[in-house]
C-alpha positions in Angstrom: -71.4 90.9 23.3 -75.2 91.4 23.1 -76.9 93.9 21.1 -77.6 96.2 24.2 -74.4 95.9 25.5 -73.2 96.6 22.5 -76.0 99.9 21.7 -74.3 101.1 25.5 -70.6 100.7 24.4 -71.4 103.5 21.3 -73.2 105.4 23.0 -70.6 106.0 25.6 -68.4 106.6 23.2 -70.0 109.4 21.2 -70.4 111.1 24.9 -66.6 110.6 25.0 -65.7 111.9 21.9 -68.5 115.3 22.3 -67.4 115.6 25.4 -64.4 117.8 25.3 -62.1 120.8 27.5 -64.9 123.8 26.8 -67.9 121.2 28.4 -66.2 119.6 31.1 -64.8 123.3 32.1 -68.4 124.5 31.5 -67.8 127.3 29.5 -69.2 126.2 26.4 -72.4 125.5 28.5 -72.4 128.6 30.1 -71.5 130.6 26.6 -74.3 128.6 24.4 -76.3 128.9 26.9 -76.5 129.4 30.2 -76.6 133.1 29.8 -79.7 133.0 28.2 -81.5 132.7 31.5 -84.3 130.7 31.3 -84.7 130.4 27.8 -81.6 128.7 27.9 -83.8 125.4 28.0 -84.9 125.9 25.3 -81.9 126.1 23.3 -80.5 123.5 25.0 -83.3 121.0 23.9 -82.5 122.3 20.2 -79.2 121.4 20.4 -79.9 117.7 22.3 -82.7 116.7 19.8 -80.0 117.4 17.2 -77.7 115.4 18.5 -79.9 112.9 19.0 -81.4 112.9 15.7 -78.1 113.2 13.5 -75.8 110.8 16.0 -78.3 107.8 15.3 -78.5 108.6 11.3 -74.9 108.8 11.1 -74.7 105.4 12.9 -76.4 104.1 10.8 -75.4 105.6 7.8 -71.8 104.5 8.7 -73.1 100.9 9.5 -74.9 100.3 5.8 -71.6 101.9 4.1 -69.1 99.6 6.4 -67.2 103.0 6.6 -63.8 102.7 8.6 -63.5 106.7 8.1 -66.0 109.5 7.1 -65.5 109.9 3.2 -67.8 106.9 2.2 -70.7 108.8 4.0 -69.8 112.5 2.8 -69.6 111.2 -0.7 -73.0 109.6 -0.1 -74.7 112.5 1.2 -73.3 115.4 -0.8 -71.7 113.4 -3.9 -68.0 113.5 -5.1 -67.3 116.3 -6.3 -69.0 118.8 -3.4 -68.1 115.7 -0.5 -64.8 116.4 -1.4 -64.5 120.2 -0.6 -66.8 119.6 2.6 -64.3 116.4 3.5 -61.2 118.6 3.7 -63.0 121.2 5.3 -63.7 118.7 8.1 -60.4 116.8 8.1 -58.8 120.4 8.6 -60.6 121.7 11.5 -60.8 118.1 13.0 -57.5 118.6 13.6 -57.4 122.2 14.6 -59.8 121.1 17.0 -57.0 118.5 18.3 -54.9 121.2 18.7 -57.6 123.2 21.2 -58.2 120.6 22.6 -54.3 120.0 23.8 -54.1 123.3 24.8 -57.2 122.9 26.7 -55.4 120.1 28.6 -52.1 122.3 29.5 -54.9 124.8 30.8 -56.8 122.5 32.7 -53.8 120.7 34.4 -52.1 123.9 35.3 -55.4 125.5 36.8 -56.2 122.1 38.8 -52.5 121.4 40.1 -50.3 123.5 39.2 -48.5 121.4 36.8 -47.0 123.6 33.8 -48.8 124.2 30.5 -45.7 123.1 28.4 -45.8 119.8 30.5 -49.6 118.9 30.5 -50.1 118.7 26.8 -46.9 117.0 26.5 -48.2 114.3 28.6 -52.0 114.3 27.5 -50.2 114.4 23.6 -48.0 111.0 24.9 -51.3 109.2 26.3 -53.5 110.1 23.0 -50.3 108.8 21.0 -50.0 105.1 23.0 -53.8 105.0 23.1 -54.0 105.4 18.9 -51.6 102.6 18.8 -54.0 99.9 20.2 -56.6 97.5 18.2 -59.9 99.6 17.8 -62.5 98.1 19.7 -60.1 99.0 22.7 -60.1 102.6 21.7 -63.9 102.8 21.6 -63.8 101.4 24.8 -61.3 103.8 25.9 -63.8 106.5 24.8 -66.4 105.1 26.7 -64.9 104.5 30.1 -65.3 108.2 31.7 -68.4 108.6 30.6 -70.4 106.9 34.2 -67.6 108.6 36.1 -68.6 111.8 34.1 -72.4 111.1 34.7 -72.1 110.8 38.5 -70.0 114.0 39.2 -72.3 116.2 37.1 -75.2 114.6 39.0 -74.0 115.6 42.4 -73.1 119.3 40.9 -76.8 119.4 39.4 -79.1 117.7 42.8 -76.6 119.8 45.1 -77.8 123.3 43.2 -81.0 122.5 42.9 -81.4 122.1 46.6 -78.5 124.9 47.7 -78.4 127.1 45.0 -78.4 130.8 46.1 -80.1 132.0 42.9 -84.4 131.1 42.5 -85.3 130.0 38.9 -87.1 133.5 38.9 -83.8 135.6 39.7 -82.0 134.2 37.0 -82.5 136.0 34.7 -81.5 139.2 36.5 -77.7 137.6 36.0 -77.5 137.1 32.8 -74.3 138.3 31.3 -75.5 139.5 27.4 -71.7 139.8 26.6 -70.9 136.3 27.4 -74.0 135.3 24.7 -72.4 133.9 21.4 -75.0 135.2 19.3 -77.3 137.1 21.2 -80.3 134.8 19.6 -81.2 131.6 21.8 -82.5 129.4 19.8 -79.6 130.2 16.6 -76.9 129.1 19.7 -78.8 126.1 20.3 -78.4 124.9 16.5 -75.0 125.7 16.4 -73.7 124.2 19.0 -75.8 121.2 18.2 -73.6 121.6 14.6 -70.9 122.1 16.4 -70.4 119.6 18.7 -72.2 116.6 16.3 -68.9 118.2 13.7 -66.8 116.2 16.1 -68.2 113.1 16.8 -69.0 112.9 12.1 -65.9 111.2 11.4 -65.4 109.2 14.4 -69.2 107.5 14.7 -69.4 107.0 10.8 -66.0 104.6 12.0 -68.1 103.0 15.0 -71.5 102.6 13.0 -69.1 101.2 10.3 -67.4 98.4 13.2 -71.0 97.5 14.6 -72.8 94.2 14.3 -75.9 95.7 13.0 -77.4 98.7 11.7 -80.0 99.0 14.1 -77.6 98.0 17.2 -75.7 101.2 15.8 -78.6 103.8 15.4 -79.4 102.8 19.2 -76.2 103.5 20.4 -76.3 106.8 18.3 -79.6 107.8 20.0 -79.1 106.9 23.5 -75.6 108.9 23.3 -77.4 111.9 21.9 -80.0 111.6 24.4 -77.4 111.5 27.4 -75.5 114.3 26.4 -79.0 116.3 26.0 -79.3 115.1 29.9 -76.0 115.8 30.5 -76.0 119.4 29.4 -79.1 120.1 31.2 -77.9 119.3 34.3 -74.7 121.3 34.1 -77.0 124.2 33.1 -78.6 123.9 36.4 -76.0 124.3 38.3 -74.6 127.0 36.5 -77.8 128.7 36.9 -78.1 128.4 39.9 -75.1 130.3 40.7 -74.8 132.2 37.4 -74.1 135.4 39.3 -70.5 133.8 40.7 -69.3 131.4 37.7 -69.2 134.0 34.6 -66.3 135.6 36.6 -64.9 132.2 37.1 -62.1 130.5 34.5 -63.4 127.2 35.3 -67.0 127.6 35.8 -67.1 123.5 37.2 -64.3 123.7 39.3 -66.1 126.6 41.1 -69.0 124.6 41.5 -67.3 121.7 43.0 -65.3 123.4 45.4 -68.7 125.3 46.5 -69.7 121.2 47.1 -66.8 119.7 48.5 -62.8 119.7 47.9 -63.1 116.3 46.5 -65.7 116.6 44.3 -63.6 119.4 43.2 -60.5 117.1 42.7 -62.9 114.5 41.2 -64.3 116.9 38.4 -60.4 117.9 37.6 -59.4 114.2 37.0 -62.3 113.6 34.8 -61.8 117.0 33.0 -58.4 115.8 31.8 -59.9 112.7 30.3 -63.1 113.9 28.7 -60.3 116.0 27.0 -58.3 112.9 26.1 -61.4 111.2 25.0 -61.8 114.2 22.7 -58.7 114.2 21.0 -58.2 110.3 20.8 -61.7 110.7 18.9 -60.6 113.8 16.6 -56.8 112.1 15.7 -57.9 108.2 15.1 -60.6 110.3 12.5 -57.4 112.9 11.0 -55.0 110.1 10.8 -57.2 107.5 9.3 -58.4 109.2 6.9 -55.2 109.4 4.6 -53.6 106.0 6.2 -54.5 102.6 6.4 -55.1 102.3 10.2 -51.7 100.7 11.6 -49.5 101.2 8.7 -46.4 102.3 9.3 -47.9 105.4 7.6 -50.4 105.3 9.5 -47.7 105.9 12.6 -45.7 108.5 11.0 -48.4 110.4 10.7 -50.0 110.2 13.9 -46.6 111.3 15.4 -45.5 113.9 13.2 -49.3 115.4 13.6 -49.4 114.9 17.0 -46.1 116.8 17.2 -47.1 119.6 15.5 -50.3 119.5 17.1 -48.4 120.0 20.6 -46.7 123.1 18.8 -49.6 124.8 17.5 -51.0 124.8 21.2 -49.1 127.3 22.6 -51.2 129.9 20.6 -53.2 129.7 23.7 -56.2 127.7 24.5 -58.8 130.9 24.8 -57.5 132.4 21.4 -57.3 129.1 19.5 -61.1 128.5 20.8 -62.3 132.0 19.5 -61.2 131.3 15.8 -61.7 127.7 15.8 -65.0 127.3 17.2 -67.1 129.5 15.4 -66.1 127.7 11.8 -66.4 124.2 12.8 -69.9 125.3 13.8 -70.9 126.1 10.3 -69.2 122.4 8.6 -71.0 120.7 11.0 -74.3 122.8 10.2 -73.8 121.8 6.7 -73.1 118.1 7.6 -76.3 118.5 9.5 -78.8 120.2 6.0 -76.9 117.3 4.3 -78.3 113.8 6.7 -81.5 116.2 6.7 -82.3 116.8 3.4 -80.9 112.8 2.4 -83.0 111.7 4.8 -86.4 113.3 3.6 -85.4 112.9 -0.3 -85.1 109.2 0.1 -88.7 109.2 2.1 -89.9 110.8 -0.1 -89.0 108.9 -2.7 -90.1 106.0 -1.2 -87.0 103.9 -1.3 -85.1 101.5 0.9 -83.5 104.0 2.8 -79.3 104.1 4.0 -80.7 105.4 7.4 
């Protein structure tokens, strides 16, 4: 594999594991900041120079450590002792996460066909199981593989509103809906969903920096992922815009869009909903189940099952009431992941030494 291909293949991946139920559904977009208006550029590029910034470092970081989990490179940024408390911090809501995350699924396969919620997870929980069961180059290609699929829907969504839209850029912001903000502060939304959403993909790209051939091939697979979902974002935002007046009354903000396109870009969008989601939670378990097994142990295999299983019972709290708890707290772990790379990164500088990443 060359070194590009290669730089690609993580990249996609980190897409895939970011990537989850609240942005292919585009309410985290449209709740982080959509409703902002036109400042909600702004906050946007915040949150996609973060994710730009701290996927390539952690890349990288992983790559120099040969880490096949995350602990290696907590312990190296914030020491034993403090890594320890911020590495179970992380482990736990990694996994709460998983459990949004297959409620999100039961939510997103009743609201596109009509299949039950009970039935949904239960079969996105079976497919996340078999996929955590293979070698793991072929799960980090199974991360990657929705991500051009993912890339050409959200284009069509994004050129179709920019053209049709029935909202001007100017009228926007006569739409916004300040009880749909998250903070009420722009620019604080755009750092924590840049914390947020980089707090998933930690423990997973420490694992694929760790796996690559070369440090650098890994901090360029970091950065073009972080660059794509800055792209990504921004052209959801768009079309969300552009009809903001219509999709924060909507449950599925995309879905809306779609249909307002075509019924099968509609259908499209719901089949790659589902797997962004399953790209998610394959991401968030392989990093939970790893980190207190040796990958494919027979340990390794209980717990992935029992956790799944439990995981699949947690989920019917609800998918809107297991988001409101959860997301909010992961934010702030992945904000301090975030000071952590940040201030390594300057100390060492600074310092003048040979630098991790």
């Amino acid at each position: 594999m060359s070194k590009n291909t290669e730089a690609v293949k993580i990249g996609s991946a980190y897409v895939g594991v970011v990537v989850g139920a609240g942005f292919s559904t585009g309410q985290e977009v449209l709740k982080f900041f959509t409703n902002y208006g036109t400042y909600s550029y702004l906050s946007i590029l915040i949150a996609g120079l973060m994710l730009t910034f701290f996927g390539r470092q952690i890349s990288k970081i992983g790559n120099a450590l040969e880490s096949e989990d995350h602990v290696s490179a907590i312990h190296y940024l914030f020491g034993e002792r403090f890594g320890k408390i911020i590495d179970y911090l992380l482990i736990f809501f990694l996994y709460a996460f998983a459990v949004v995350m297959i409620a999100g699924a039961g939510s997103a396969a009743h609201e596109s066909f009509g299949i039950p919620v009970w039935l949904g997870s239960l079969l996105m929980m079976l497919a996340v199981s078999l996929t955590l069961l293979m070698d793991f180059n072929k799960i980090v290609s199974a991360l990657g593989m929705v991500t051009p699929f993912l890339i050409a829907v959200v284009t069509i969504i994004a050129v179709y509103f920019f053209f049709n839209g029935s909202l001007s850029f100017n009228e926007v912001n006569d739409h916004i809906d300040t009880s749909r903000q998250s903070s009420h502060l722009w620019w604080w939304d755009g750092i924590l969903y840049g914390a947020l959403a980089f707090s998933t993909a930690f423990s997973m790209m420490a694992a694929i920096g760790g796996d690559a051939s070369h440090k650098v091939v890994a901090g360029r697979g970091g950065l073009m992922g972080g660059l794509l979902l800055l792209v990504l974002i921004l052209m959801v935002n768009s079309g969300l815009l552009a009809e903001l007046d219509k999709v924060n009354e909507a449950a599925i903000p995309t879905i809306l869009l779609g249909r307002m396109i075509h019924p099968a870009v509609s259908f499209a969008l719901s089949i790659i909903m589902l797997l962004v989601i399953y790209n998610t939670i394959v991401g968030l378990m392989y990093s939970f189940v790893a980190r207190f097994t040796e990958p494919y142990s027979r340990n390794y295999k209980l717990l992935l099952f029992g956790s799944m299983i439990i995981g699949y019972g947690l989920s019917f709290v609800g998918f809107v009431e297991l988001v409101d708890v959860i997301y909010p707290i992961i934010g702030y772990v992945g904000l301090a992941l975030c000071i952590g790379i940040t201030v390594k990164y300057f100390l060492r500088k600074q310092r003048g030494k040979k630098h991790i990443a």
